[in-house]
MIDOSE-1310 file (N, C-alpha, C; in nm, 2 decimals, decimal comma, always signed):
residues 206
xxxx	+5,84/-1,01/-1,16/+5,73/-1,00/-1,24/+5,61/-1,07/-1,18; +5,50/-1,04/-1,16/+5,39/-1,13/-1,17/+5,31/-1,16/-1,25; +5,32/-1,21/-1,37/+5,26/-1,29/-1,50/+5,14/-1,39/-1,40; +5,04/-1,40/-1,48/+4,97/-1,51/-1,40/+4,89/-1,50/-1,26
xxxx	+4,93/-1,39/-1,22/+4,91/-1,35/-1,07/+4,76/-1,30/-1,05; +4,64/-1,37/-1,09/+4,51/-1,27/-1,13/+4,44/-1,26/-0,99; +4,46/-1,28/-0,85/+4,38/-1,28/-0,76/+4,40/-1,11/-0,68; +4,29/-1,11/-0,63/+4,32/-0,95/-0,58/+4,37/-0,96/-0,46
xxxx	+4,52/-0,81/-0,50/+4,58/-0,77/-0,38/+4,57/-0,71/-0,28; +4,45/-0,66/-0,32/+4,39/-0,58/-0,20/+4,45/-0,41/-0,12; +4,56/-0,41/-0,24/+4,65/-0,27/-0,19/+4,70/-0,30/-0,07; +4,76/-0,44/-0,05/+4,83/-0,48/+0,06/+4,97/-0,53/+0,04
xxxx	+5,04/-0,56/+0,10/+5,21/-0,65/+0,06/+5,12/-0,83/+0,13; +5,22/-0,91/+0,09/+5,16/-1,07/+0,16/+5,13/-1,10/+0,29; +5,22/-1,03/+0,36/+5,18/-1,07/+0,55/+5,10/-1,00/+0,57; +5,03/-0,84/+0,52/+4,94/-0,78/+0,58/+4,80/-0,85/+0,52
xxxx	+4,86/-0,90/+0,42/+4,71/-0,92/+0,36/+4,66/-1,06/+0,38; +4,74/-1,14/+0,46/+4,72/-1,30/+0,52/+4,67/-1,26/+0,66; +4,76/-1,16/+0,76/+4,72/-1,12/+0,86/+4,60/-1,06/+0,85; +4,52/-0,98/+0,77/+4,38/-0,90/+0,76/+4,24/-1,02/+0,73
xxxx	+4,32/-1,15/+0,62/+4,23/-1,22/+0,62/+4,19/-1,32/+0,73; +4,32/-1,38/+0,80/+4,30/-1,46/+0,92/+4,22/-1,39/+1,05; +4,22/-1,24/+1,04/+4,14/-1,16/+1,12/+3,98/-1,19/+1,09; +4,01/-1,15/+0,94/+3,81/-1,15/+0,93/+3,73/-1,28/+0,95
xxxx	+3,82/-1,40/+0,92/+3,78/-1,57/+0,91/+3,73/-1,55/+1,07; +3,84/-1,53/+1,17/+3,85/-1,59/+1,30/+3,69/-1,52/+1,34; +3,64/-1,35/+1,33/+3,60/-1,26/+1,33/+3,42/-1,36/+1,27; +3,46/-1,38/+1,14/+3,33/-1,47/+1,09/+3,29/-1,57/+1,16
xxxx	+3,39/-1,68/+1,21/+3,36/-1,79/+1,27/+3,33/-1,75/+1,41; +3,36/-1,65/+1,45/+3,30/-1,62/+1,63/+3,16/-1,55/+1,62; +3,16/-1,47/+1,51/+3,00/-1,36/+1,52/+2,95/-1,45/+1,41; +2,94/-1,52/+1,31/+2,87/-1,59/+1,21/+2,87/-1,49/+1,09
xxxx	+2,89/-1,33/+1,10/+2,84/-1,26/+0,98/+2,90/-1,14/+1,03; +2,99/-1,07/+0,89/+3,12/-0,99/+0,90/+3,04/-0,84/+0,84; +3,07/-0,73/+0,79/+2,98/-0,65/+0,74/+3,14/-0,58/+0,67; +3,17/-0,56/+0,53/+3,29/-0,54/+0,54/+3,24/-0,51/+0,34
xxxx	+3,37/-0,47/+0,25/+3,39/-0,46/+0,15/+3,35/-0,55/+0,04; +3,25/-0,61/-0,11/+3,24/-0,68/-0,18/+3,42/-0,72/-0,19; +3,50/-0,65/-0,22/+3,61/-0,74/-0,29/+3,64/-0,77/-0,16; +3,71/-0,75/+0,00/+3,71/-0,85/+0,08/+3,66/-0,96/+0,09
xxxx	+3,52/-0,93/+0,13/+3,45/-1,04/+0,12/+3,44/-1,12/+0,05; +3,48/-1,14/-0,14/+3,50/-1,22/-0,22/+3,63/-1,32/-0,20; +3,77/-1,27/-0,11/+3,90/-1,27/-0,11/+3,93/-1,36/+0,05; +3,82/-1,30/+0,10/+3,78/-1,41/+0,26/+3,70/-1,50/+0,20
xxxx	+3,60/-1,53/+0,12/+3,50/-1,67/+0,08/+3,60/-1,74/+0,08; +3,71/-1,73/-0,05/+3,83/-1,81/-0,07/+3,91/-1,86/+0,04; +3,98/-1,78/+0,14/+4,04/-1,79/+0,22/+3,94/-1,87/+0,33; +3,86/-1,86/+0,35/+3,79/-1,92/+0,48/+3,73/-2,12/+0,46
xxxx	+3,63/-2,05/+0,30/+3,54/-2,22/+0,31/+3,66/-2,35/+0,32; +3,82/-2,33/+0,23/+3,87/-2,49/+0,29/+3,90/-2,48/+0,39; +3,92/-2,39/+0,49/+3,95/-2,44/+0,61/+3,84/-2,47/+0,68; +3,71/-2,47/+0,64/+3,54/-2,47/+0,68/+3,59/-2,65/+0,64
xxxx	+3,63/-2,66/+0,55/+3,58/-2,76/+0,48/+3,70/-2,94/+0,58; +3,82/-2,83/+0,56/+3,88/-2,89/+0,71/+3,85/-3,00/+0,79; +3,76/-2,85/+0,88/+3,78/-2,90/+1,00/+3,67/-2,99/+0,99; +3,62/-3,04/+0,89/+3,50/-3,19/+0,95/+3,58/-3,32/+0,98
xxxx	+3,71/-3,31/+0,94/+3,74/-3,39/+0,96/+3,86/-3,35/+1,10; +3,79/-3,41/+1,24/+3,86/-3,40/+1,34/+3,95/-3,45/+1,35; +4,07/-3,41/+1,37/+4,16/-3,48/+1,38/+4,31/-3,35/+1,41; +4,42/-3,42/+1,51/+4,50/-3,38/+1,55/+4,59/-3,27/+1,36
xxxx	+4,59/-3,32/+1,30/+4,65/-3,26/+1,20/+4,57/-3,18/+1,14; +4,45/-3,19/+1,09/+4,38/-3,08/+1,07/+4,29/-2,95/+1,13; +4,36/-3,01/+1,25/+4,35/-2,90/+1,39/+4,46/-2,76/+1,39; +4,55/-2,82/+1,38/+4,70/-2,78/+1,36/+4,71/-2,73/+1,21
xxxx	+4,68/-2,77/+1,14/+4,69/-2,67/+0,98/+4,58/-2,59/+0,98; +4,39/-2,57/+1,08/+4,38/-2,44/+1,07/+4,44/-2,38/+1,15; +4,49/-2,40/+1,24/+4,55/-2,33/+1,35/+4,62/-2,22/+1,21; +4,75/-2,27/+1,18/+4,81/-2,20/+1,11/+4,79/-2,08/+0,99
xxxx	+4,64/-2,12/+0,96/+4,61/-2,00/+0,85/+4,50/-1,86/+0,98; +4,43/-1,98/+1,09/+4,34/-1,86/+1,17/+4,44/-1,80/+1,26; +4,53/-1,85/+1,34/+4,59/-1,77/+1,44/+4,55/-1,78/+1,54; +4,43/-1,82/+1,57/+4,34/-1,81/+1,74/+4,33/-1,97/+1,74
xxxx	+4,34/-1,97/+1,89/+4,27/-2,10/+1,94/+4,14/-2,07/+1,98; +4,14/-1,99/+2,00/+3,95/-1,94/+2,03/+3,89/-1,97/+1,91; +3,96/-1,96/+1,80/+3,87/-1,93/+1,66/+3,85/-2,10/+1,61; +3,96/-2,16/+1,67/+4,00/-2,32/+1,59/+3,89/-2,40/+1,70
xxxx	+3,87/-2,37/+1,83/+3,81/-2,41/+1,92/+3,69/-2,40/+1,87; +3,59/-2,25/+1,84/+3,45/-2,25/+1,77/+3,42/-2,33/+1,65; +3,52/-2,34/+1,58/+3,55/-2,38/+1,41/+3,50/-2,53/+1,47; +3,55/-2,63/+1,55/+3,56/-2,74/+1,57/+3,48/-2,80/+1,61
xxxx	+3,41/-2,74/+1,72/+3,30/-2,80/+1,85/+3,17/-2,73/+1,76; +3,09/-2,63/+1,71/+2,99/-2,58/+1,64/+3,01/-2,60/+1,48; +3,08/-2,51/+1,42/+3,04/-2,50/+1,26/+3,04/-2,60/+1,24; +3,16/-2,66/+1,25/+3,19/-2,85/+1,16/+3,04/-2,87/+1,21
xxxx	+3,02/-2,95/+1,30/+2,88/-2,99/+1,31/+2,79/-2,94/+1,24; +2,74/-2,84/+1,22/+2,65/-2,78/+1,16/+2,65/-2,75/+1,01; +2,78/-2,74/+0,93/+2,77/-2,74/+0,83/+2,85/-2,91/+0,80; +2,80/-3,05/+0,84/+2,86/-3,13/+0,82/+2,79/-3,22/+0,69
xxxx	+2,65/-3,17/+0,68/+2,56/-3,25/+0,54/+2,58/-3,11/+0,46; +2,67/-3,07/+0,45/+2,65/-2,92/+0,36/+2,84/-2,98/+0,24; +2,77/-2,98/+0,14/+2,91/-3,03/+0,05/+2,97/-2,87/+0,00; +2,99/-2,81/+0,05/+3,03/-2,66/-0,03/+2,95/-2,52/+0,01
xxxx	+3,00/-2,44/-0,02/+2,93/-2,33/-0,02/+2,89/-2,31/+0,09; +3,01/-2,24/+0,22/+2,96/-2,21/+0,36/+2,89/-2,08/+0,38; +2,92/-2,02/+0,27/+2,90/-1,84/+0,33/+2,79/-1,81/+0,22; +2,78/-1,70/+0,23/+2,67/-1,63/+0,14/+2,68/-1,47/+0,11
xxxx	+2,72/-1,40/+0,02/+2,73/-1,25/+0,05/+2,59/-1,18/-0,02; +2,58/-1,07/+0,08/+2,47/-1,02/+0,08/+2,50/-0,88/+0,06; +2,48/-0,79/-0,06/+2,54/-0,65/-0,10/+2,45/-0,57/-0,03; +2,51/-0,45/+0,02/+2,41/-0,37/+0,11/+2,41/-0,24/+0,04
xxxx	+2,51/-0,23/-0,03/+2,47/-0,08/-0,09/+2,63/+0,00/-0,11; +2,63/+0,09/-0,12/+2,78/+0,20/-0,11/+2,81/+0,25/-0,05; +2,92/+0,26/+0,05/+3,02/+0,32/+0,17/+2,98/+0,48/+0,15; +2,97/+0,61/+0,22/+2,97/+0,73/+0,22/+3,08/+0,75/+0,23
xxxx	+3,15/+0,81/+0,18/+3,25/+0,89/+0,16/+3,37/+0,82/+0,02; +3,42/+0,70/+0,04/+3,47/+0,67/-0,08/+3,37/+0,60/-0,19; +3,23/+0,58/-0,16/+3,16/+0,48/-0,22/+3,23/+0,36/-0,26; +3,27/+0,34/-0,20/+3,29/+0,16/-0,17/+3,23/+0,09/-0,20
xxxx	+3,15/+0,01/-0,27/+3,04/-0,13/-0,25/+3,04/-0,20/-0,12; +2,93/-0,26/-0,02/+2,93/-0,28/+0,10/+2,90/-0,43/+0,11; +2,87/-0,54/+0,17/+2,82/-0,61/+0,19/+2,81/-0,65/+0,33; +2,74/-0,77/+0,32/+2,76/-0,87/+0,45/+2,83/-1,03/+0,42
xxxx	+2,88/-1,06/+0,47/+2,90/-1,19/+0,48/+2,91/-1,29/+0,57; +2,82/-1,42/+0,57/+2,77/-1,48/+0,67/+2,79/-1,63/+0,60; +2,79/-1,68/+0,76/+2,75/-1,86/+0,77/+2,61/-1,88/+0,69; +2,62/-1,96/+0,59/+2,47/-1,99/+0,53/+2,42/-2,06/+0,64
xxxx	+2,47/-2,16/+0,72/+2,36/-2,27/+0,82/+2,30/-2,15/+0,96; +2,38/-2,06/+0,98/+2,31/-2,01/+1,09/+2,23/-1,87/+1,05; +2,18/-1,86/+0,94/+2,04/-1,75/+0,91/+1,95/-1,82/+0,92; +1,86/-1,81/+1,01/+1,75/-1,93/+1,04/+1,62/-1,87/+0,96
xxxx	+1,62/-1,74/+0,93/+1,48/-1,68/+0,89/+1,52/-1,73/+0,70; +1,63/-1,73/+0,65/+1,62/-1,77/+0,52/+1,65/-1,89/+0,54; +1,66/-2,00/+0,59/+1,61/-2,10/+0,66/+1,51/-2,16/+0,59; +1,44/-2,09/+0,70/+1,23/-2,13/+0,72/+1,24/-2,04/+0,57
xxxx	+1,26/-1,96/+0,52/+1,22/-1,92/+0,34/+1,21/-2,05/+0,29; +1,34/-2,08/+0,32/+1,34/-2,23/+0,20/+1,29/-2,36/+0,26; +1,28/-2,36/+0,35/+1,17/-2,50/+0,39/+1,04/-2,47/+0,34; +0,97/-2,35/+0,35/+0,84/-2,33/+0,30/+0,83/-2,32/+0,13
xxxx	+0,93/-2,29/+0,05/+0,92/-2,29/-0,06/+0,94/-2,48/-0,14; +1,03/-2,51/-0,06/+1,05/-2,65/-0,10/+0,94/-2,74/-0,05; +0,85/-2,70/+0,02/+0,73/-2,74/+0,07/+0,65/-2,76/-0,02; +0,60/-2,59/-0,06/+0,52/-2,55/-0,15/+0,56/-2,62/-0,30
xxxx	+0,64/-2,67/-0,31/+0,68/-2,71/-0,46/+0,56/-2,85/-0,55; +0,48/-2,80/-0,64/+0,42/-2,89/-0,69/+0,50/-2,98/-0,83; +0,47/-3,09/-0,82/+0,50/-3,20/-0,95/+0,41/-3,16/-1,05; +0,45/-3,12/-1,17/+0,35/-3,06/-1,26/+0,30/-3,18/-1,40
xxxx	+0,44/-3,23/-1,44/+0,41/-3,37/-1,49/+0,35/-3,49/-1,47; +0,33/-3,50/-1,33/+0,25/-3,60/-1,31/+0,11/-3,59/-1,29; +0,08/-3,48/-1,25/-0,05/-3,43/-1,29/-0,14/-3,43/-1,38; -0,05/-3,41/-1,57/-0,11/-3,43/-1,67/-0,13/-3,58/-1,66
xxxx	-0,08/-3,66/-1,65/-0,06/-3,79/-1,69/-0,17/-3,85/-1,59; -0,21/-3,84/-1,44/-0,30/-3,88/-1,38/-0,44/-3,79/-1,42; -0,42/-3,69/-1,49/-0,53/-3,64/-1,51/-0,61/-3,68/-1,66; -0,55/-3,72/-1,72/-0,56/-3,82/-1,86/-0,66/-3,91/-1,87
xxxx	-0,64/-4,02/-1,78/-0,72/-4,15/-1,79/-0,85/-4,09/-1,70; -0,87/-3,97/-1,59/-0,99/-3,96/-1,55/-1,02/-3,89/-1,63; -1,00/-3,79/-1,73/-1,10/-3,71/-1,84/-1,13/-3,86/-1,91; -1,06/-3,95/-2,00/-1,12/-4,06/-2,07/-1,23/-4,13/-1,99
xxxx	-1,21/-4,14/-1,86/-1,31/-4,24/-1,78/-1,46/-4,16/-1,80; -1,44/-4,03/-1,76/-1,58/-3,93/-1,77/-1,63/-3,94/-1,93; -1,54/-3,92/-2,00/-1,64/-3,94/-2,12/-1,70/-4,06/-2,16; -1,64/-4,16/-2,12/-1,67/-4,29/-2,18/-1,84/-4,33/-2,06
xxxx	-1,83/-4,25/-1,92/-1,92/-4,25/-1,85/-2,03/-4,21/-1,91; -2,02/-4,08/-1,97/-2,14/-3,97/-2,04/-2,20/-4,03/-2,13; -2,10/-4,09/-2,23/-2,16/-4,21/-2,34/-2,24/-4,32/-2,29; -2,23/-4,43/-2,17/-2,29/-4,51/-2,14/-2,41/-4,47/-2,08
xxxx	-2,44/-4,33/-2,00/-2,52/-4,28/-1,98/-2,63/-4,25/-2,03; -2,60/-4,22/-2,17/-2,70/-4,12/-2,32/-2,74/-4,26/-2,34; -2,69/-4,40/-2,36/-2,73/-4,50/-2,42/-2,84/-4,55/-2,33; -2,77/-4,57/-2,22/-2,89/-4,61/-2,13/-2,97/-4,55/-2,06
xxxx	-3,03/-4,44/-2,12/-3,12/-4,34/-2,09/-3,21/-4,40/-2,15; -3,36/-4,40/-2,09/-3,49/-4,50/-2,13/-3,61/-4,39/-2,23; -3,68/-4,39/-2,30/-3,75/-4,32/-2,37/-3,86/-4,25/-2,30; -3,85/-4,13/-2,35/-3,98/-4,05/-2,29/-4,11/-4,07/-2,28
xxxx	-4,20/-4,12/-2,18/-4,29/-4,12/-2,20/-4,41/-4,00/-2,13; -4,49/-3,97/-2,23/-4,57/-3,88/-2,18/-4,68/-3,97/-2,09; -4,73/-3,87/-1,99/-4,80/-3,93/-1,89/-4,94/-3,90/-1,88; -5,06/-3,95/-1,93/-5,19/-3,93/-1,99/-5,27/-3,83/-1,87
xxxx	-5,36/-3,76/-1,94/-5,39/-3,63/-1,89/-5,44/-3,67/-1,81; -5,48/-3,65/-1,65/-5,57/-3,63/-1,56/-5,69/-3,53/-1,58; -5,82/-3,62/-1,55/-5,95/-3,62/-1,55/-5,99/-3,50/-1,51; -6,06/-3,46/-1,58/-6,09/-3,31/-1,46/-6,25/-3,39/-1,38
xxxx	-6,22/-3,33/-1,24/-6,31/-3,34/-1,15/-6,44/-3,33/-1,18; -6,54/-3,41/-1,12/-6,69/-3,36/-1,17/-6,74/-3,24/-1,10; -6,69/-3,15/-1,05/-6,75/-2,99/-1,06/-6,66/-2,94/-1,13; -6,63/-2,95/-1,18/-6,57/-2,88/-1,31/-6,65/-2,90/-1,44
xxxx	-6,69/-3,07/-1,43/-6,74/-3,09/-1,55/-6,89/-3,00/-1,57; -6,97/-2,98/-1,40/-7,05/-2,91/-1,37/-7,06/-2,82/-1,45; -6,94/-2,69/-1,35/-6,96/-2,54/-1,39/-6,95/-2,55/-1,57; -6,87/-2,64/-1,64/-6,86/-2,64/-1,79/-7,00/-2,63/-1,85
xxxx	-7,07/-2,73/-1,79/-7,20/-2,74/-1,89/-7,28/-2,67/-1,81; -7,31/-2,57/-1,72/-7,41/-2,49/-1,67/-7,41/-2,40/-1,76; -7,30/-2,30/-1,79/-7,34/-2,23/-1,89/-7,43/-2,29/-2,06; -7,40/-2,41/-2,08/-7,46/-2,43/-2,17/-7,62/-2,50/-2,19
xxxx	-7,66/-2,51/-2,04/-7,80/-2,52/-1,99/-7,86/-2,38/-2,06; -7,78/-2,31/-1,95/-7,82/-2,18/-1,95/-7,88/-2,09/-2,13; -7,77/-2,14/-2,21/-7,78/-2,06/-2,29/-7,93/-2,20/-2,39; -7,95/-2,29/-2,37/-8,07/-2,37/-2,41/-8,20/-2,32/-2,39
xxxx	-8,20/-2,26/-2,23/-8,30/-2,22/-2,17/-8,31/-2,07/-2,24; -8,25/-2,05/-2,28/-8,28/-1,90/-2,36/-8,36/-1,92/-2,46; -8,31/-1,99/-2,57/-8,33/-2,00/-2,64/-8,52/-2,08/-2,66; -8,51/-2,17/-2,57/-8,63/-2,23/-2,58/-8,75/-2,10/-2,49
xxxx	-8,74/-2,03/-2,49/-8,81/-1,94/-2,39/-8,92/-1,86/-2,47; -8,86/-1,76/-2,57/-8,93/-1,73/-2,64/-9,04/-1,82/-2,72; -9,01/-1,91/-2,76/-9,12/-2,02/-2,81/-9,26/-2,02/-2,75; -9,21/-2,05/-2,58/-9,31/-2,07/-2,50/-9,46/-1,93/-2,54
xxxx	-9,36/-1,81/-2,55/-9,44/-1,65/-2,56/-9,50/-1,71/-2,66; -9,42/-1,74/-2,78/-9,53/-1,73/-2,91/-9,63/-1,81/-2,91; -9,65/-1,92/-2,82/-9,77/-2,00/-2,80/-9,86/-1,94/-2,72; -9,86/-1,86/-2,63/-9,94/-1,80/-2,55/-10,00/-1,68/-2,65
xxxx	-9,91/-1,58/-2,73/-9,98/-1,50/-2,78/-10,06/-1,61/-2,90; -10,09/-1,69/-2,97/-10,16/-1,77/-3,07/-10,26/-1,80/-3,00; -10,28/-1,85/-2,87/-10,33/-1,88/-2,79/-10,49/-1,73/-2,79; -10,38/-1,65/-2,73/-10,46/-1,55/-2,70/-10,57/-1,48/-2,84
xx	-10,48/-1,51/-2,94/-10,55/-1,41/-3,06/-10,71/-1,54/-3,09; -10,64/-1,65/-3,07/-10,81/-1,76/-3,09/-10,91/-1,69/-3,02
């Protein structure tokens, strides 16, 4: 009976399906990124990250126990001398699967599955976004006491603003004052003109 038994069998018996996974691990840890089935790929995560997790700690016995799940010395030799190193500030989570779409002919689901530390372009994604990251809370709070400072500014301002004084008319120039009163010569001299006639004709009629 297998009661309890919920992990996938993969349509395999146990030696084929330990031998198929010790292939894809060795296969991941030499090329960094496998291209293969979502359910494999979910069935290698498991089978691969503790022995990822392993090998940081060098040492003759945990050399020898991956030996035993990868099969290769080639594979335990790369595992040892690169990944450990590189994934040694990394607490979990070595791989990353990346779905690509559906197989032609049985539509399969596809993926990729890769070393998270050695994709260097999603990498640089996340250095520039953890870059880009602003503090939004502290901003209110620093921005607080300068709006209070400006208003209390604007108020001291209005107070000690000094009263308007108007500024007494400038004189107008003496040719100005001129041309003003010529016309009103002018219109005197009219006026007194005719007078002069009516004395001359009185004159004349004597």
């Amino acid at each position: 009976m297998r009661h309890g038994k919920k992990f996938n069998h993969l349509g395999r018996q146990a030696p084929h399906r330990k031998a198929m996974l010790a292939n894809m691990a060795c296969s991941l840890i030499e090329h960094k990124r496998v291209n293969t089935t979502v359910a494999k790929a979910k069935a290698l995560k498991k089978f691969v990250e503790p022995i990822i997790t392993k090998s940081k700690t060098d040492s003759t016995h945990s050399r020898r126990t991956c030996f035993r799940y990868l099969r290769s010395k080639e594979a335990v030799t790369e595992l040892f001398r690169e990944v450990s190193v590189k994934v040694a500030d990394r607490p979990g989570g070595y791989t990353r699967i990346l779905k690509t779409g559906f197989r032609q002919g049985d539509n399969a689901e596809m993926c990729f599955i890769e070393l998270v530390d050695y994709n260097e372009n999603m990498l640089k994604d996340a250095k520039t976004k953890t870059s880009t990251r602003k503090r939004r809370g502290g901003g209110k709070k620093a921005a607080a006491p300068a709006a209070e400072v400006t208003e209390a500014d604007t108020k001291a301002e209005v107070v000690e603003e000094a009263p308007v004084v108007e500024e007494p008319k400038a004189e107008k120039p003496a040719e100005a004052k001129k041309e003003e009163a010529a016309p009103e010569a002018k219109a005197e001299e009219k006026k007194e003109a005719p007078k002069k006639d009516d004395s001359k004709e009185e004159e004349k009629g004597e």
